[in-house]
N, C-alpha and C positions, 0 to 999 in steps of 0.2 A: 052217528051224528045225523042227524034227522036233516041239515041245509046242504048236505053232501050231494053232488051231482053226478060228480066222473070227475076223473084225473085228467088236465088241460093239455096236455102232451099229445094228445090227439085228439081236436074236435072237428064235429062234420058242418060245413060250412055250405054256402051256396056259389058255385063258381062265378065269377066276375067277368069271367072271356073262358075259353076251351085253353084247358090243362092238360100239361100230357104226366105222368107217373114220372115223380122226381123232379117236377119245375114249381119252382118258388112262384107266387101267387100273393097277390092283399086284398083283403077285401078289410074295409073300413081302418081300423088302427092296426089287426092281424097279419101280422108275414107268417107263411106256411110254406111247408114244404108238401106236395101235391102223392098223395098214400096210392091213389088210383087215378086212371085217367077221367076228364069228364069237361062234358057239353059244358057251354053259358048257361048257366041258369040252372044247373042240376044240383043235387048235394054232392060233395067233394071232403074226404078226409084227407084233413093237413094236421101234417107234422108242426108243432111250434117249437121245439125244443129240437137238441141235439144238436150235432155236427155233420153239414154236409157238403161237397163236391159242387159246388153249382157256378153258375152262370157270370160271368165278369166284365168289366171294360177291358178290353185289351189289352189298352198301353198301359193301365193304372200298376205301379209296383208295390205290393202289400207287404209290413212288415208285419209279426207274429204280435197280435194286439191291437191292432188297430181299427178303430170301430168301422163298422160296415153296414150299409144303408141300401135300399132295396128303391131303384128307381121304377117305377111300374111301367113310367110309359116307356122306358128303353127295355124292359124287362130283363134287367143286369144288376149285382151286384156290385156297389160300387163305395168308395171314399168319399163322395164329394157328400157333403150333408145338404145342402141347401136344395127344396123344393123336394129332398125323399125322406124314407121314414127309417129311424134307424130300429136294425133287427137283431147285431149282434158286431159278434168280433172276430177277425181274422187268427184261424189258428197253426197259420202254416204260411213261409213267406211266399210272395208269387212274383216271378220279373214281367220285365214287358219284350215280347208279347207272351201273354199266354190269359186264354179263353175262359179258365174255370180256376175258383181260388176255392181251400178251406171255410166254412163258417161255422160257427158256433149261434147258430138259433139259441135264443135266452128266452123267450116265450113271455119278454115283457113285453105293456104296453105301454108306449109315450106317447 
């Protein structure tokens, strides 16, 4: 197919602040998951797609389902939809406290 580019599951983006390897990141409508570490402003391959281990609110309790929203300026996963961008959905329960929850990155954009 001659409009074919690459498979969207990993594209190389330009980092927005310093990523370290395995931290979720946005730049414009994109949640990613961070393939290598890298400076502000360098290219950075993110993961869109998959399930990963990452970063949470604390006290927030997830149950298996429940959509999940990537606040950038806390840089946490989290429930609360208002003011973040949603990336995907919880696929594993989480109580409170606890630091890192399941995601299922969907590699849409809204």
């Amino acid at each position: 197919m001659k409009s074919y580019v690459q498979h969207g599951d990993v594209i190389t983006l330009v980092a927005p602040y310093a990523v370290a390897s395995g931290a979720p990141f946005m730049v414009g409508a994109i949640v990613a998951v961070a393939v290598n570490a890298a400076a502000a402003g360098m290219p950075v391959e993110g993961k869109t797609e998959d399930v990963f281990n990452l970063p949470k609110v604390t006290t927030q309790v997830w149950a298996v389902g429940d959509k999940i929203y990537w606040d950038d300026a806390a840089k946490l996963m989290t429930t609360t939809a208002t003011g973040n961008k949603l990336c995907g959905a919880a696929v594993e329960a989480t109580i409170n406290p606890s630091t890192t929850g399941k995601v299922l990155l969907d590699g849409c954009i809204r």
